[in-house]
N, C-alpha and C positions, 0 to 999 in steps of 0.2 A: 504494500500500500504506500502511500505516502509520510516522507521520513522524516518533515518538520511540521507540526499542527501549533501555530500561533495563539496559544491558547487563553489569551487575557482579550486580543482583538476578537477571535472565536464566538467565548464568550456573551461579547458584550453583542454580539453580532446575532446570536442565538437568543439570547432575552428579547431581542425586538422580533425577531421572527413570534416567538411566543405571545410578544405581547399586543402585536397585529393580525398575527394569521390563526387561523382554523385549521387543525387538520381534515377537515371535510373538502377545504378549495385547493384547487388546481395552480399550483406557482409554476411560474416558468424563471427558470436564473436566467439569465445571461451568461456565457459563456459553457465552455464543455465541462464536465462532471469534474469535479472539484473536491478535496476533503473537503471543504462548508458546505456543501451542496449535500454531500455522503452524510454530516452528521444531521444535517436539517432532516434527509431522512430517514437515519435512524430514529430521528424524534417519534416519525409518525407521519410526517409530512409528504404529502402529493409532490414531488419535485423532476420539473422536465428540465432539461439544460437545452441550450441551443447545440448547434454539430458544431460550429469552428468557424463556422466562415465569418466573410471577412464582413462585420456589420456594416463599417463606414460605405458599401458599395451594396448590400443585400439585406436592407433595411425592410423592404417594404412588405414583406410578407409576415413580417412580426405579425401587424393587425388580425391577420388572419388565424393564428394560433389560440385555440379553445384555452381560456386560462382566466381563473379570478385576479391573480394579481401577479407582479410581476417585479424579482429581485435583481439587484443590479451591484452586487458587490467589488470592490474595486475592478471595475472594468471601462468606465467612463473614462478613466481616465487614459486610459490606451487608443480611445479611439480621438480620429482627426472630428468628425460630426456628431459628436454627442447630442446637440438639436435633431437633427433626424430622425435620429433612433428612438429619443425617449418622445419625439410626435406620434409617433406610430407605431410604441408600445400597444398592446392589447392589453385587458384586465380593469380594475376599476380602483387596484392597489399597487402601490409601488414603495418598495424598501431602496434604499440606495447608501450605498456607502464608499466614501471617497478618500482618498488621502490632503490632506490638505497643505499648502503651500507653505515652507517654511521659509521665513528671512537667512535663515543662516544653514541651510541644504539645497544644494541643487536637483533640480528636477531628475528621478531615477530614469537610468537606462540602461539594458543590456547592451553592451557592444558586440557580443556574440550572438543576439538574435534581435532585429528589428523591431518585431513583434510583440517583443518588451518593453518598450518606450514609454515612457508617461509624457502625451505631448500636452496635457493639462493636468496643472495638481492646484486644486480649487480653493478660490477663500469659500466663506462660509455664502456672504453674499451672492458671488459669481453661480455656484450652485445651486442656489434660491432662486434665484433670477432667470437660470438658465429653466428650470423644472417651471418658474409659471408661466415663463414664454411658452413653452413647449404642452401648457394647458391639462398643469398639475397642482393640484393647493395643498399647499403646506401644510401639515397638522400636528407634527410632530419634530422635535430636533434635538442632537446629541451629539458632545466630543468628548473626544477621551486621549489620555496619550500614552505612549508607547515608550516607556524606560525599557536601554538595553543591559544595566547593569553592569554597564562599560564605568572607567574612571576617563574622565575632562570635561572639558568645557560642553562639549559638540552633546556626551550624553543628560548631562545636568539640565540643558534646556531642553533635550527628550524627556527629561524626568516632568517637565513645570509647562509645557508648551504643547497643547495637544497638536496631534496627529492624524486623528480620524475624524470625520463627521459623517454623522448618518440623517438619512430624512424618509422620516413616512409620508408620502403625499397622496391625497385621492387624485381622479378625476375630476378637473371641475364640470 
């Protein structure tokens, strides 16, 4: 299986699936099968993933997918048109979770795989903003942050400076 599970972002990550969804509704993640995905359904949880491809260009059939709501764990952030996609999401729920922009980290990227790129890492508002353009309403919000138990500078304000925001939005 899989050989590092993040288990404080996990977490915090799993209490909102809890404290939004039903095991009776249909979620669709975003992206291919995932430990989060695997433990959402160990929960109990309906869980479809998408196959891989590429959203920023094969968007449009989202809508089409039988699903009450629909998660979106750091995946926004890899994509070039994240407008797009979360327009023509399906469902009438939406969990999303991002990494957020640090003043004193640069944007992540694999240089071994493209694929990997963060070409947005969001303020709080940017993501607010982006989800009601895209004709989502806010209803719920959450950060948290991510100490790596390193010594310096760099992890002390991972220790004090969150890292993650999540957002529960309906349809409006």
């Amino acid at each position: 299986m899989y050989k590092v599970v993040p288990k404080k972002r996990y977490q915090h990550t799993l209490d909102l699936v809890d404290k939004f969804f039903s095991p009776d509704e249909k979620i669709l993640d975003l992206g291919i099968e995932n430990p989060l995905s695997n433990l959402i359904r160990e929960k109990g949880f309906q869980v479809t993933n998408t196959d891989g491809e590429d959203l920023d260009d094969h968007y449009e059939h989202l809508k089409e997918i039988d699903t009450d709501a629909v998660t979106a764990f750091e995946i926004l952030e890899h994509l070039l048109n994240p407008y797009s996609v979360l327009k023509n999401l399906p469902g009438k729920k939406l969990l999303v979770t991002v990494p957020l922009k640090l003043w004193f980290a640069d944007p992540y990227r694999n240089m071994d795989d493209i694929r990997d790129w963060h070409y947005h890492e969001f303020t709080d508002w940017q993501l607010d903003r982006l989800l009601d353009k895209a004709g989502w309403e806010i209803k719920f919000r959450k950060k948290w942050t991510n100490p790596s138990g390193k010594i310096g500078i760099r992890p002390l304000l991972r220790r004090i400076t969150p890292r993650y925001y999540a957002v529960y939005a309906e349809r409006k």
